[in-house]
C-alpha positions in Angstrom: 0.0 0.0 0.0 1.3 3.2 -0.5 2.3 5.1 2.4 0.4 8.8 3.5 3.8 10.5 2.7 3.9 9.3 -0.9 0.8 9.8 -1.4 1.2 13.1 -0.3 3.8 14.4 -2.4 2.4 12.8 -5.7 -0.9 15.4 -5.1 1.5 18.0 -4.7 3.7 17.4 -7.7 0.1 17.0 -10.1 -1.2 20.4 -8.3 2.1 22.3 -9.0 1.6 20.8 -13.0 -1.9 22.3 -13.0 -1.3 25.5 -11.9 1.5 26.2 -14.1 4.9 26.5 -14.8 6.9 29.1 -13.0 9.1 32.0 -15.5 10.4 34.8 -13.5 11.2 37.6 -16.2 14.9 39.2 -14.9 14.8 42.2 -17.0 11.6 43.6 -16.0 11.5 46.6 -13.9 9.2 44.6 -11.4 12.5 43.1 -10.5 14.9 45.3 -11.2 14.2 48.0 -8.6 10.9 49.8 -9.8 10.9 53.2 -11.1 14.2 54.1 -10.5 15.3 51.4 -13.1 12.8 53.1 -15.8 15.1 55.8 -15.2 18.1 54.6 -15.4 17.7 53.1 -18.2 16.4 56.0 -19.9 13.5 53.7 -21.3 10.7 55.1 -19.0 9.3 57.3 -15.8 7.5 54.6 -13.9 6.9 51.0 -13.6 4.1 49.1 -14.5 4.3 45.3 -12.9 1.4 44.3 -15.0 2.8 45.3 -18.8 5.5 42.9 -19.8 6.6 45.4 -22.6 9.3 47.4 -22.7 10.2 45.4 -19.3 7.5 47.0 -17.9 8.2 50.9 -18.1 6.3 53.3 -19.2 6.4 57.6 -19.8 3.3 58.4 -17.4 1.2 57.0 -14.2 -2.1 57.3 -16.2 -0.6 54.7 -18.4 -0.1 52.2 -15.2 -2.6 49.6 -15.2 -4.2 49.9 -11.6 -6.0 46.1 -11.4 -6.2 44.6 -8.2 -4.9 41.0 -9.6 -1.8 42.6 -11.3 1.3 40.7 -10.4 5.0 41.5 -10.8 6.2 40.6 -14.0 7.8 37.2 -14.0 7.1 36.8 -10.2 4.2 34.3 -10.4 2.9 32.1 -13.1 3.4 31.8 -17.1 -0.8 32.6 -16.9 -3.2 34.7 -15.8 -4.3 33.8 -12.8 -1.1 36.0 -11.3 -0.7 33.0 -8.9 2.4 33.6 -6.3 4.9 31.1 -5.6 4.2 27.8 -3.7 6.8 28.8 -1.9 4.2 31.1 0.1 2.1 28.0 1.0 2.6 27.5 5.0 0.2 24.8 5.5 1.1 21.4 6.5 2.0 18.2 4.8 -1.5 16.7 6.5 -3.4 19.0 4.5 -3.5 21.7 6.4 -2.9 24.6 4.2 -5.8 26.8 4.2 -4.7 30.2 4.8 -1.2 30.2 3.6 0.3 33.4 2.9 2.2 33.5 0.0 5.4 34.9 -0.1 5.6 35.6 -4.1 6.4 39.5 -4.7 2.5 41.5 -5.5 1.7 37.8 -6.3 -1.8 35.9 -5.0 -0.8 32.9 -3.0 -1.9 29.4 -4.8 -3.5 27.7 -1.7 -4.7 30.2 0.6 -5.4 33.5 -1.1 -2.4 35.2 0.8 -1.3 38.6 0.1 2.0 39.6 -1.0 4.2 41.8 1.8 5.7 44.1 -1.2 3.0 44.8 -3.9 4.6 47.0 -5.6 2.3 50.0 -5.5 4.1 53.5 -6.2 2.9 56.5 -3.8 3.2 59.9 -4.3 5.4 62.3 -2.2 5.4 65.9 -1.6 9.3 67.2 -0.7 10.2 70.1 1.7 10.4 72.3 -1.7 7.2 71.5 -2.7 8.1 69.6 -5.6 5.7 66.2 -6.2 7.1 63.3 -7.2 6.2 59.5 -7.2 7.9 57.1 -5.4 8.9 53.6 -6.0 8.8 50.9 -4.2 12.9 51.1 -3.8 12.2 54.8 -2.4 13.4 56.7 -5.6 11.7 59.7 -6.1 10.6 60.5 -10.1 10.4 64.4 -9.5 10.7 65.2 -13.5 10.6 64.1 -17.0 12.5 66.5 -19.3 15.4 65.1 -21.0 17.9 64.7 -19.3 20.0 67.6 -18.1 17.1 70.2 -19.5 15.3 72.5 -17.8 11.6 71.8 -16.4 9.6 74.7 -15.5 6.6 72.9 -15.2 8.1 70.1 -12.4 11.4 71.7 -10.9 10.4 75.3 -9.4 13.0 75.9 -7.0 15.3 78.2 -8.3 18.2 76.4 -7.2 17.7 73.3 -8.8 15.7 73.8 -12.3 17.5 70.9 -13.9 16.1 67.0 -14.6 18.6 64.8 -14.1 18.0 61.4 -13.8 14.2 61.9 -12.9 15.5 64.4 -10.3 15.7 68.1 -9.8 19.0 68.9 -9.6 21.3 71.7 -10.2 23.5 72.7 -13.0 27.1 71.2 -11.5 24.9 67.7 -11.6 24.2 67.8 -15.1 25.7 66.1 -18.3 26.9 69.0 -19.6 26.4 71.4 -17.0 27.3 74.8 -19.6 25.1 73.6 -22.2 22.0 73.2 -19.6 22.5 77.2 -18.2 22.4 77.9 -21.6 19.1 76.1 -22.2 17.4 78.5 -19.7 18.1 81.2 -22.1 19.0 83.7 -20.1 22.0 85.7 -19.6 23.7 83.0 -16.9 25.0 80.8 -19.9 28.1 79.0 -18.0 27.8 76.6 -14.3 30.4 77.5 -11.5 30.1 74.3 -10.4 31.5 74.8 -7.1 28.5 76.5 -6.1 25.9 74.5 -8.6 24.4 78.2 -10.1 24.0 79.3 -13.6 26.0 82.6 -13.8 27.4 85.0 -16.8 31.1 84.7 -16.7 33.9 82.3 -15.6 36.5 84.1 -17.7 37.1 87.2 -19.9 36.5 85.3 -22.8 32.6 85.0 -21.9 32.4 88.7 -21.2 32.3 89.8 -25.3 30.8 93.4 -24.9 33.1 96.5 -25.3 31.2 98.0 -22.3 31.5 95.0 -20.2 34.4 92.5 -20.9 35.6 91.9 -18.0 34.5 88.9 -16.1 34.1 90.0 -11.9 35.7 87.1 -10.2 33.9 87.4 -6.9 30.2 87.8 -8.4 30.8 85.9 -12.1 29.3 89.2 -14.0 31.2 91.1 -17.0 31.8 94.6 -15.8 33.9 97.5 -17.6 37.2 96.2 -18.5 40.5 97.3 -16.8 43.1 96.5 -19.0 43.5 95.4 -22.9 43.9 91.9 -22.4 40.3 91.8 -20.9 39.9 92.8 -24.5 41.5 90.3 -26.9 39.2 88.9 -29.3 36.1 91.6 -29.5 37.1 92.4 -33.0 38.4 95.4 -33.9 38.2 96.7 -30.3 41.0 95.1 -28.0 42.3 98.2 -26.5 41.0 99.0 -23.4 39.9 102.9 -22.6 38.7 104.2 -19.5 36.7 101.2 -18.9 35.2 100.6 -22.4 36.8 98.2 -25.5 38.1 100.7 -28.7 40.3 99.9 -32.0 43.0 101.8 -30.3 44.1 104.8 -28.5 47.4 107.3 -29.5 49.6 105.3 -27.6 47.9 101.9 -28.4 48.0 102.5 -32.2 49.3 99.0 -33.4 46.3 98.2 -35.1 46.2 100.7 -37.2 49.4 99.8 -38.9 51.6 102.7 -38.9 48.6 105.1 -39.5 47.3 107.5 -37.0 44.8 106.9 -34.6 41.9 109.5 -34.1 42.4 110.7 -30.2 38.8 111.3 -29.9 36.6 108.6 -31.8 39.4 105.9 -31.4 39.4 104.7 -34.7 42.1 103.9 -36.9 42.8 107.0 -39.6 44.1 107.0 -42.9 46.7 109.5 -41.9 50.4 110.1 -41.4 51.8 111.3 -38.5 52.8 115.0 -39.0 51.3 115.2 -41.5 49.1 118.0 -40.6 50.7 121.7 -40.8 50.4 124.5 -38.6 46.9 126.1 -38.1 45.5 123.0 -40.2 42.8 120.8 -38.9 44.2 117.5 -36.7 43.5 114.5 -35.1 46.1 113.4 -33.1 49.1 115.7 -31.3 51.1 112.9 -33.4 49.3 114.7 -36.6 51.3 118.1 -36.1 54.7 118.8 -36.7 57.3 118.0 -34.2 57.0 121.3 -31.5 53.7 121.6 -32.6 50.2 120.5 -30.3 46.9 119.6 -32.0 45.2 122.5 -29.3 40.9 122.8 -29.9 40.0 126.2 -30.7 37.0 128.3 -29.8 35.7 132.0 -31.1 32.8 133.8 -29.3 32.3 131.0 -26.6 31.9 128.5 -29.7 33.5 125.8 -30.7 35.6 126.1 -34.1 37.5 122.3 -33.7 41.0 121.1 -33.5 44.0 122.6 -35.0 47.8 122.2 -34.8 49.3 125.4 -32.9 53.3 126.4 -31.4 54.2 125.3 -28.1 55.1 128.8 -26.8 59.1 126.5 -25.5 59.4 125.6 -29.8 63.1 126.2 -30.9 61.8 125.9 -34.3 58.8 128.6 -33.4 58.2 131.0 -30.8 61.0 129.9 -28.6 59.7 131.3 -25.6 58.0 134.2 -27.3 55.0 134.1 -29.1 55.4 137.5 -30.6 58.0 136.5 -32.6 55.6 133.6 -34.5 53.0 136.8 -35.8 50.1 136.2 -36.4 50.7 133.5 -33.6 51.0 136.0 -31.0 48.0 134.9 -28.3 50.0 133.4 -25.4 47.6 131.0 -24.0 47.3 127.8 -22.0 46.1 125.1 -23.2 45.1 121.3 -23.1 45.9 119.2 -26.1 43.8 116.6 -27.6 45.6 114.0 -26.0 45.6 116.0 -22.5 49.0 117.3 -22.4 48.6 121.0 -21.1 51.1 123.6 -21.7 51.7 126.9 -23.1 51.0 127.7 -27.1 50.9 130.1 -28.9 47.7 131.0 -30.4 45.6 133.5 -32.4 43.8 137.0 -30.7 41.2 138.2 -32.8 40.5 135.5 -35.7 40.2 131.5 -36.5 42.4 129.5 -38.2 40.0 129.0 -41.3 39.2 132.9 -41.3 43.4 132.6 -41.4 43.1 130.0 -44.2 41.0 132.1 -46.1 42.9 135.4 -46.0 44.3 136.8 -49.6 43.3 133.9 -51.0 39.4 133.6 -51.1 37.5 136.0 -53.2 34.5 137.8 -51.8 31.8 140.2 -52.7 31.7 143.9 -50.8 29.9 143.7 -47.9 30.1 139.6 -47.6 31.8 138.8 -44.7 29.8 135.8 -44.5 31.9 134.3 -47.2 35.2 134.5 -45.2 36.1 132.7 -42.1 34.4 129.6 -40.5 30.2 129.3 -41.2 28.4 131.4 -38.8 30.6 132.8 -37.0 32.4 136.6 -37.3 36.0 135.6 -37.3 36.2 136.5 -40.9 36.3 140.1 -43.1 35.6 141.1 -47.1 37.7 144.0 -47.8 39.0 145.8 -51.4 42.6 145.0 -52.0 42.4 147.7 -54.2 40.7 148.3 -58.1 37.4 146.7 -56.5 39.4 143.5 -56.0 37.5 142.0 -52.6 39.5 139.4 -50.7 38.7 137.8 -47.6 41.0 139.6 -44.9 41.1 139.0 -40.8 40.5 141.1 -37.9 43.5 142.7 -36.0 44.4 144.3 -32.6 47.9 144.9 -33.5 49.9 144.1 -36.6 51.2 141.6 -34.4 47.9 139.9 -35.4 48.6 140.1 -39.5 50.7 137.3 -41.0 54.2 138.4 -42.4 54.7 141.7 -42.7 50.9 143.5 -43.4 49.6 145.3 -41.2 46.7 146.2 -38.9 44.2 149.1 -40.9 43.4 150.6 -37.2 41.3 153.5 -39.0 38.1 151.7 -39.6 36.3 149.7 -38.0 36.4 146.5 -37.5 40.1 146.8 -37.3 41.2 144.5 -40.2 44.8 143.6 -41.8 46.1 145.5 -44.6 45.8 142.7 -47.9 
């Protein structure tokens, strides 16, 4: 006969064959740590135990399937039924086995309708910044689903961590490429000091390319006015630095305008030679004058007439010390260049250097002053010469005033020099 105990195990082998053969599914996320291996893997957000596809992840929780007999993937049974393990069957060899809890993971026990101890089921979290995120059964939180490294305005709001990073807020010194996601906030704080995990505008010069800001502040990471030319190199066409601000050049930093002049006031390369300018001619540059010569700015009447190149009263080759002896020069004045350099010159008293230009040279009709001298202003005379011959002439305090030899007609008025 055969014995209880052989009997026994023979009903337990042919039960096991009806319920079905046991497959456990390694890949699946069920098995594999939840949600947080969606992530990883970059294949998913969350973790559905009851899809076998795409090893069980999938983008959103409305896509989850929420059924009460769902079972971890590859935990239970090849069918349906979402049977656990017989393992979780605690009843006795006499039969005894009503009740059993089954220890199979979200499974259904086979023989007693036990419960599983780890179902499986996500919950939702709310974190001290107020972010919401779901949580897996491994305790991963899933705060975000932007790509990776990219912004998320929508599910990271704190300012300090805008970032997605592995299904995490996170800041920019935690990301892929930590430059490339400041830059994606499009802003102005396009580079990540990662020692303090913020977006700011400058780690170096180099990302400071504005002439009125390009230098990069090493304390706060923010381009400010520059402070010397190197903070310049590379803004094209401006890497001399001026009083703060990026220019082509300056008189003494010329080297970009290869052997040409550099205007002293717009800072832009010229097309002209130094002294090449004459005296009482228009200039640019002090370097545009003669040698002993300034390039001094000239005014009439409380108006500006411009720049023009004038003695230094200590010339050898002019004045030497006395600016009567460089007629019509003979207005001892002190003045301040174009380039700043203030000293003594000699200048003119009663006229302008175009009304100067224009003397004996210009003809004019009687009574058209207006034709001589610079536009608008009275610096200028139309005077006969003689046979109705009108030339423009100067005014004259002194024949010191009158160029050469002429001299100053003192018995009219407007006091004018002889033509």
């Amino acid at each position: 006969m055969m014995s209880r105990h052989l009997a026994g195990l023979m009903f337990a082998l042919g039960f096991g064959m009806l319920v079905g053969c046991f497959i456990r599914a390694d890949d699946h996320c069920a098995n594999n740590g939840g949600n947080s291996n969606c992530v990883k893997m970059k294949i998913g957000f969350f973790c559905d135990a009851c899809t076998p596809d795409n090893d069980g992840c999938v983008d959103k929780v409305d896509e989850i399937d929420n059924r009460d007999d769902c079972y971890y993937a590859g935990d239970g049974t090849d069918d349906d039924s979402g049977t656990g393990s017989d393992d979780g069957d605690n009843g006795s060899d006499d039969g005894s086995d009503d009740g059993g809890s089954g220890s199979g993971s979200g499974g259904t026990s086979s023989d007693g309708g036990g419960t599983s101890s780890d179902g499986g089921t996500d919950s939702t979290s709310t974190g001290d910044d107020g972010t919401t995120g779901t949580t897996d059964d491994g305790g991963t939180t899933v705060e975000c689903d932007a790509a990776d490294g990219q912004p998320d305005a929508d599910d990271c709001t704190d300012a300090a961590a805008p970032f997605c990073v592995s299904g995490e807020c996170k800041d920019c010194s935690e990301a892929p490429t930590p430059d490339s996601s400041c830059a994606a906030l499009g802003g102005s704080a396009d580079y990540c000091d990662t020692n303090a995990g913020e977006c700011v505008a400058c780690l170096s010069h180099d990302h400071c390319d504005t002439i009125a800001n390009a230098r990069c502040n090493d304390a706060n990471h923010t381009c400010v006015p520059c402070q010397s030319s190197t903070e310049c190199a590379g803004i094209t066409d401006h890497e001399v630095c001026d009083d703060g601000t990026c220019v082509e050049c300056t008189p003494s930093q010329d080297s970009a305008c290869s052997g040409k002049l550099c205007h002293a006031i717009d800072l832009e390369c010229t097309n002209f030679d130094p002294g090449d300018a004459g005296l009482c001619e228009t200039c640019i540059a002090d370097a545009h004058c003669s040698t002993d010569q300034l390039c001094i700015p000239m005014t009439f009447d409380a108006q500006d007439v411009g720049h023009f190149c004038l003695w230094r009263q200590d010339a050898p080759s002019g004045p030497n010390g006395n600016c009567f002896t460089a007629r019509p020069y003979a207005d001892t004045t002190s003045e301040t260049s174009i380039e700043g350099v203030t000293t003594t010159v000699c200048g003119l008293r009663a006229t302008t250097c175009p009304a100067l230009k224009d003397y004996s040279l210009t003809d004019c009709e009687a009574g058209g002053d207006e034709g001589c001298g610079a536009v608008g202003l009275d610096d200028g005379l139309c005077r006969d010469s003689g046979g109705s011959n009108y030339y423009c002439t100067v005014p004259c305090l002194s024949n010191f005033d009158c160029p050469g030899s002429q001299a100053c007609n003192t018995g009219t008025t407007p006091y004018y020099c002889e033509l």
